[in-house]
C-alpha positions in Angstrom: 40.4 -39.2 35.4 39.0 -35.6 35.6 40.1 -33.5 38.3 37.2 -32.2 41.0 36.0 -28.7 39.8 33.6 -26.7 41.3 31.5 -26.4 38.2 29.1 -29.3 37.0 30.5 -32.2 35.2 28.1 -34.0 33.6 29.0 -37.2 31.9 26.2 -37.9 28.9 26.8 -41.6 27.5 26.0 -42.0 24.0 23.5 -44.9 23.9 23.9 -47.4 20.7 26.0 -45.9 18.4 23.5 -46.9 15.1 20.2 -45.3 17.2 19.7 -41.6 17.1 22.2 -40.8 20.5 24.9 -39.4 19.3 22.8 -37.2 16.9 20.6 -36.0 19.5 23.5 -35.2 22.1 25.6 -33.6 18.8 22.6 -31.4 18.4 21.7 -30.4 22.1 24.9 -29.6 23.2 25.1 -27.0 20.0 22.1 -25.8 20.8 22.7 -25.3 24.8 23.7 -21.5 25.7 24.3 -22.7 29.3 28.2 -22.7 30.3 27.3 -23.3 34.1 28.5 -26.9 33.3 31.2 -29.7 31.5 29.7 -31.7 29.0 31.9 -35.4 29.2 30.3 -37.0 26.3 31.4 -40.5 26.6 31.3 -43.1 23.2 33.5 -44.1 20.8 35.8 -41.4 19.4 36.2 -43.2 16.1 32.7 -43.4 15.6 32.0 -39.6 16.3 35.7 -39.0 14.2 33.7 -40.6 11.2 29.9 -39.3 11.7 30.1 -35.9 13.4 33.5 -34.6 13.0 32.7 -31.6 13.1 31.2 -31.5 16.7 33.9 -34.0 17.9 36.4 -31.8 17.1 35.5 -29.4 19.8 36.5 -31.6 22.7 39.0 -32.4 24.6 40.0 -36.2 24.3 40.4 -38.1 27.1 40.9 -41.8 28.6 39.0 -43.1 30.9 42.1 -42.8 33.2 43.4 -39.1 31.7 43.7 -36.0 33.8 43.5 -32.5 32.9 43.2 -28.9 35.0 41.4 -27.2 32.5 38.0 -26.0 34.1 36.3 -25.2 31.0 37.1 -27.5 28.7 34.4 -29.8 26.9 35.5 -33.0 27.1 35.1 -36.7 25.2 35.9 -39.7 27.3 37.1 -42.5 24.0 35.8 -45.4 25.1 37.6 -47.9 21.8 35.4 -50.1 19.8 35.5 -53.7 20.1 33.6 -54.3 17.3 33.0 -52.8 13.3 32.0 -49.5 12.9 28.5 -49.3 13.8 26.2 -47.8 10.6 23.4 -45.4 12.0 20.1 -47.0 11.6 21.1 -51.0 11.7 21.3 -52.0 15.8 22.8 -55.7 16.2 23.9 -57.0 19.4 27.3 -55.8 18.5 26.4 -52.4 18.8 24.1 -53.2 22.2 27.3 -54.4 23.1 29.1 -51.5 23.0 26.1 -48.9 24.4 26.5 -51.0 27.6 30.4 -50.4 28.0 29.4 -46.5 27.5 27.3 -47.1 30.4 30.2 -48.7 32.2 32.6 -46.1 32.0 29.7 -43.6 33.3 30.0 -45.3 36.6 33.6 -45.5 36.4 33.6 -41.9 35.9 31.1 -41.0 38.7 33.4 -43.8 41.4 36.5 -41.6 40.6 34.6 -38.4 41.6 35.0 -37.1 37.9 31.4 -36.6 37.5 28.7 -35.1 39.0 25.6 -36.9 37.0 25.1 -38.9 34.3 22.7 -38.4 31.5 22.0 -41.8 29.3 21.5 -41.6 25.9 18.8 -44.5 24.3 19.5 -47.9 24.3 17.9 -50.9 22.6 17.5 -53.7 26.6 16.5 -56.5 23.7 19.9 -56.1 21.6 21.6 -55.6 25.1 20.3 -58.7 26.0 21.4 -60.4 22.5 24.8 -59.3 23.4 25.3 -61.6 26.9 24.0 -59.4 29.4 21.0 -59.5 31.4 19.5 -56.1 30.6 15.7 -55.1 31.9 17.2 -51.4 32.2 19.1 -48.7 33.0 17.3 -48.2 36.2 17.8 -51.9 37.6 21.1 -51.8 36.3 22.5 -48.6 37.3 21.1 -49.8 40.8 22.7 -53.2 40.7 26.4 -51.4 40.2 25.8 -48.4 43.0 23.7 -49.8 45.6 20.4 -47.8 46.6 16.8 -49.0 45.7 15.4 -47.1 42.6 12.3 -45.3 41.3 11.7 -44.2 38.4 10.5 -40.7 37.5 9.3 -39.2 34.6 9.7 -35.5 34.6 8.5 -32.7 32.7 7.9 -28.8 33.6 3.9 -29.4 34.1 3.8 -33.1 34.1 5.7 -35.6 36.6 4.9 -39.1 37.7 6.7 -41.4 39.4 6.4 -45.1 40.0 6.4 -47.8 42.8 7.5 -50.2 40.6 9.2 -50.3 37.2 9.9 -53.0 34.7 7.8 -55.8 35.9 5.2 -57.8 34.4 1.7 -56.9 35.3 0.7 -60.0 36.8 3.8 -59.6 39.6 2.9 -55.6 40.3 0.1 -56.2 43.5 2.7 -59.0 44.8 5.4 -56.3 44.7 3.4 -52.6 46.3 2.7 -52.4 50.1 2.5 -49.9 52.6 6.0 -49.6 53.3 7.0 -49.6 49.2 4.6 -46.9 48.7 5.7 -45.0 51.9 9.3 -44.8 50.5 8.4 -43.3 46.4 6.0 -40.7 48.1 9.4 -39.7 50.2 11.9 -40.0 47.8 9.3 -38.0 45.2 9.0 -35.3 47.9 12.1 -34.9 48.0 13.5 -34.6 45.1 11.1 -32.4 43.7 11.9 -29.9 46.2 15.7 -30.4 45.1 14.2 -30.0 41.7 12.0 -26.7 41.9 13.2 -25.1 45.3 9.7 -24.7 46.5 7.0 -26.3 48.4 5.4 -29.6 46.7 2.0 -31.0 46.4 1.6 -34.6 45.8 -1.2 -37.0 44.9 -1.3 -41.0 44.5 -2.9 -42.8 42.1 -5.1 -46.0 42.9 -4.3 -49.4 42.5 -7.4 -50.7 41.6 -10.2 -48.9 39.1 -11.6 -46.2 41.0 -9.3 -46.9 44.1 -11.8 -50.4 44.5 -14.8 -49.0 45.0 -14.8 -48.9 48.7 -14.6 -52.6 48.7 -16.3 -53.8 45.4 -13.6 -54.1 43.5 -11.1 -54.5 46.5 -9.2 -53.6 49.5 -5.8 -52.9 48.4 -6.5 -49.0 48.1 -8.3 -48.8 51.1 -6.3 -51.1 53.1 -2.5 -50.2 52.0 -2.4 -47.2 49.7 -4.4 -44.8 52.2 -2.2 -46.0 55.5 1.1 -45.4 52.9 -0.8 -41.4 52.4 -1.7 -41.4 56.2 2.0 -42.4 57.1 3.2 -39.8 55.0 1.5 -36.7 56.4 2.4 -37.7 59.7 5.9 -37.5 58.4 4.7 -33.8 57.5 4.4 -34.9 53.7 1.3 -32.4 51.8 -0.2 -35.4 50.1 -3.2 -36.8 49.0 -4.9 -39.2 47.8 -5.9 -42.2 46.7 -7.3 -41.3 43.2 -8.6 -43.1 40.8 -6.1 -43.2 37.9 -8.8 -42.4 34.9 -9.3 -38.8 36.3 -6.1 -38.0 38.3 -4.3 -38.1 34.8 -6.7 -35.7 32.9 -4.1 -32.9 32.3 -6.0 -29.8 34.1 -6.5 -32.1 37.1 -2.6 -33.3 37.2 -1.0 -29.8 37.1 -2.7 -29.0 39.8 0.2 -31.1 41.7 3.8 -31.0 41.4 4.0 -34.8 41.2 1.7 -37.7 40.8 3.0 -41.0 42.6 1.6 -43.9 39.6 1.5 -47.8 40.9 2.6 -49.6 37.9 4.8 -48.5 34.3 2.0 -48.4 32.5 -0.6 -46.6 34.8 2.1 -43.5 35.0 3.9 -43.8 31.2 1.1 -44.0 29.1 -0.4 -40.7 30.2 2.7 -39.1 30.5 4.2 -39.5 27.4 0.5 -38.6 25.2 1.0 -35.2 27.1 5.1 -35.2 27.4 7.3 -37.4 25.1 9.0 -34.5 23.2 10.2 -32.7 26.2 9.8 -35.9 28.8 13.0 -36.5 30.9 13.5 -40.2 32.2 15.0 -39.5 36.4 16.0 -42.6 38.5 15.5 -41.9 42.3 16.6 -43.9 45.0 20.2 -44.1 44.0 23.6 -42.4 45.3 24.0 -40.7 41.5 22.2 -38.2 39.6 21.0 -40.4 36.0 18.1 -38.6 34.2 18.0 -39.5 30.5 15.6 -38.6 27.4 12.4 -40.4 27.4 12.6 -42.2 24.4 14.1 -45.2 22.3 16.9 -45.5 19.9 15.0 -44.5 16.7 16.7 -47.1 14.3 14.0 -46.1 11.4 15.9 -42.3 12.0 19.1 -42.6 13.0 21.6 -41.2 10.7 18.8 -39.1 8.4 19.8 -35.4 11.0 15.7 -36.2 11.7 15.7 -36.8 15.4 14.2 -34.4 17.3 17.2 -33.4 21.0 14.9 -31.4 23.1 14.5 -34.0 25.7 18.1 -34.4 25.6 18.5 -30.4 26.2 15.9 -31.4 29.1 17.6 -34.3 30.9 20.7 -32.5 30.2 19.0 -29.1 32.1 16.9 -31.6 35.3 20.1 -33.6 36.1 22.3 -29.9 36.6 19.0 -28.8 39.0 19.2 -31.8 40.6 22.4 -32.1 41.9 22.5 -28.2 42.7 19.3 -29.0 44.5 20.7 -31.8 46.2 23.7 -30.0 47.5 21.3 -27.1 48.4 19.9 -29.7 50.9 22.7 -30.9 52.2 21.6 -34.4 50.2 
């Protein structure tokens, strides 16, 4: 493994080798002028070897199980392939396959300490599922290995939401929010946005319900649940307010005026977020004993292997997971 250094080690898995991860990762880390961390790019090292030789050759090649005392070294963690060599652009479950082992020996780096964070790199859940493994996620699934109970957080310099619950279906969401669930993702958002920016934060819920129910016309739940959750909170000395409804709170004047929005459902906090977001969007799971963030978008198959993907969420989730866990071990978190 990699010894403990004092600088960050951040461990960046490559997604499915035939999307647009390595390409993206390739590209940010040539791009990134910051030397305040250790890229450990982790993937196949016969797949970079044959697509981006060039950028491979710059690191340092390790085993899962190697050790090395060189703190400045860039380092890739060759994780074999068990299958053909994956062709850019053309995702089977073979290559799903092989995106989750990268994701695997992330976590095996972060148990030995040889990590500080991991950034993910896009993967295709359907050809992950194709492959033999239950897949709804890396949030569920990174949570399943570590222990902790997740949130999801989609984080961008004027724009951040994050969500009570994740990757359920719509009809399970009301079943799944109460006062208690909402309590903890207004917390855990407080938080970590402080970790995050190192300053004060101001937070506002979204409704459940169009316009928060009406006072009782459309329903309860927002008077009944969501504004206890908000009064809870403040006791707990937490600047936040709310209920909103959703159909203004989102309007992009209105939501900078917060540092964090807390949305109810996927949809209620993505949709907005990426219209205003998606090229500099960073994907942060909360709620967990690791730092994850990854970019906030898919595996580009139509793209991959054309140099057309566009890396500047990478350089962002790349940038948010270094703040976060200096921000955490500001805190004393």
């Amino acid at each position: 493994m990699l010894n403990q250094k004092k600088v960050l080690k951040i461990g960046i898995t490559s997604g499915d080798p035939a999307g647009i991860g390595p390409e993206i990762i390739a590209k940010a880390l040539n791009d990134l002028p910051d030397t305040s961390f250790v890229p450990v790019v982790i993937g196949s090292a016969d797949f970079y070897r044959h697509y981006h030789n060039k950028f491979f050759r710059r690191f340092t090649l390790l085993s899962l199980h190697d050790k090395t005392d060189t703190p400045t070294d860039e380092f890739f963690v060759d994780v074999p392939l068990e299958s053909p060599m994956p062709e850019p652009g053309k995702g089977t479950p073979a290559t799903g396959r092989e995106s989750l082992r990268y994701i695997d020996a992330g976590l095996d780096l972060w148990e030995q300490g040889a990590i500080d964070a991991l950034v993910t790199g896009p993967v295709s859940k359907g050809l992950i599922e194709r492959s033999g493994t239950h897949f709804t996620g890396h949030t569920e699934y990174l949570a399943a290995r570590t222990g902790g109970d997740p949130f999801m957080m989609m984080f961008s310099e004027d724009y951040r939401v994050i969500l009570a619950t994740t990757h359920l279906p719509l009809s399970q969401v009301s079943s799944s929010v109460n006062r208690e669930r909402i309590l903890q993702v207004i917390t855990a958002g407080n938080e970590s946005i402080k970790a995050i920016d190192g300053a004060p934060v101001r937070l506002a819920v979204a409704g459940l319900d169009p316009h928060c129910g009406d006072d009782g016309a459309i329903g309860t739940f927002d008077r009944d649940v969501t504004a206890k959750a908000i009064e809870d909170a403040r006791r707990a000395g937490i600047d936040v307010e709310g209920p909103f409804a959703a159909d203004t709170l989102f309007m992009a004047d209105r939501w900078k005026e917060h540092n964090l929005v807390i949305a109810q459902y996927h949809d209620q906090g993505l949709i907005p977020f990426k219209l205003l977001a998606f090229d500099r969007g960073v994907n942060v799971t909360l709620g967990l004993p690791l730092v994850r963030t990854s970019v906030d978008h898919g595996t580009a198959f139509n793209i991959a292997g054309k140099d057309r993907a566009g890396y500047s969420s990478m350089i962002e989730a790349i940038a948010v997971a270094c703040r976060l866990v200096q921000g955490r071990r500001t805190a004393g978190l």
